[in-house]
N, C-alpha and C positions, 0 to 999 in steps of 0.2 A: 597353679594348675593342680586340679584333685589327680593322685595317681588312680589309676583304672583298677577295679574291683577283680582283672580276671587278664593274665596274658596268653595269648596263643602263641601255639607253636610258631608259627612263620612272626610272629612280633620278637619274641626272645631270640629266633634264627637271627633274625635282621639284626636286632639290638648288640648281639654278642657276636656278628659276623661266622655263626659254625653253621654246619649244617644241622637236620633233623636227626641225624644218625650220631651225630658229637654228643647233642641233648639229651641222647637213651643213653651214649656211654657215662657223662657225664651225672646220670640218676641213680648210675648202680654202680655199688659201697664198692666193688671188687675193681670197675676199671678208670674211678672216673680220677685224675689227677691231682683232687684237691682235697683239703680236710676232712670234708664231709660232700656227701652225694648231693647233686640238686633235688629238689624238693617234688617230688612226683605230681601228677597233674590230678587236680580236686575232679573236673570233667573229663573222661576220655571218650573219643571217638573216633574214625578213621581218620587217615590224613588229618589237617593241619586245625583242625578242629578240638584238640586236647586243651586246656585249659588249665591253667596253674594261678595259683593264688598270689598276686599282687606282690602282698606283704611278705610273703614267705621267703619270694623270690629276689624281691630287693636288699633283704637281710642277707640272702646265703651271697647276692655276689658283692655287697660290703663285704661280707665276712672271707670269703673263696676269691674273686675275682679280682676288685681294687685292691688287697692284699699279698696277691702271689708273684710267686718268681714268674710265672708262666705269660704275665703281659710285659709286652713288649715297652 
């Protein structure tokens, strides 16, 4: 299966079970938990319409995500 050129907000919500508001904290270098900030959205627009890059995204949570003390 090709992975998708583009995730949305409510896709990444659902996929990583947080909310919209985890996803801002989790972008900015000052609050977000992990190594490095998530990777800011390529499209923005209101509500759940933001857009983040695929590849970007699947890199930082190998890298942040399946890596850290913070999953269960």
């Amino acid at each position: 299966m090709a992975l998708p050129a583009y995730y949305s907000t409510q896709d990444l919500c659902s996929a990583l079970s947080v909310t919209a508001r985890t996803l801002h904290r989790w972008s900015n270098s000052e609050t977000t938990p992990f190594n490095e900030p998530l990777p800011k959205p390529v499209r923005t627009a209101r509500g759940s319409s933001n857009r983040y890059n695929a590849k970007e995204i699947e890199a930082w949570i190998k890298n942040n995500i399946e890596n850290s003390h913070l999953v269960a």
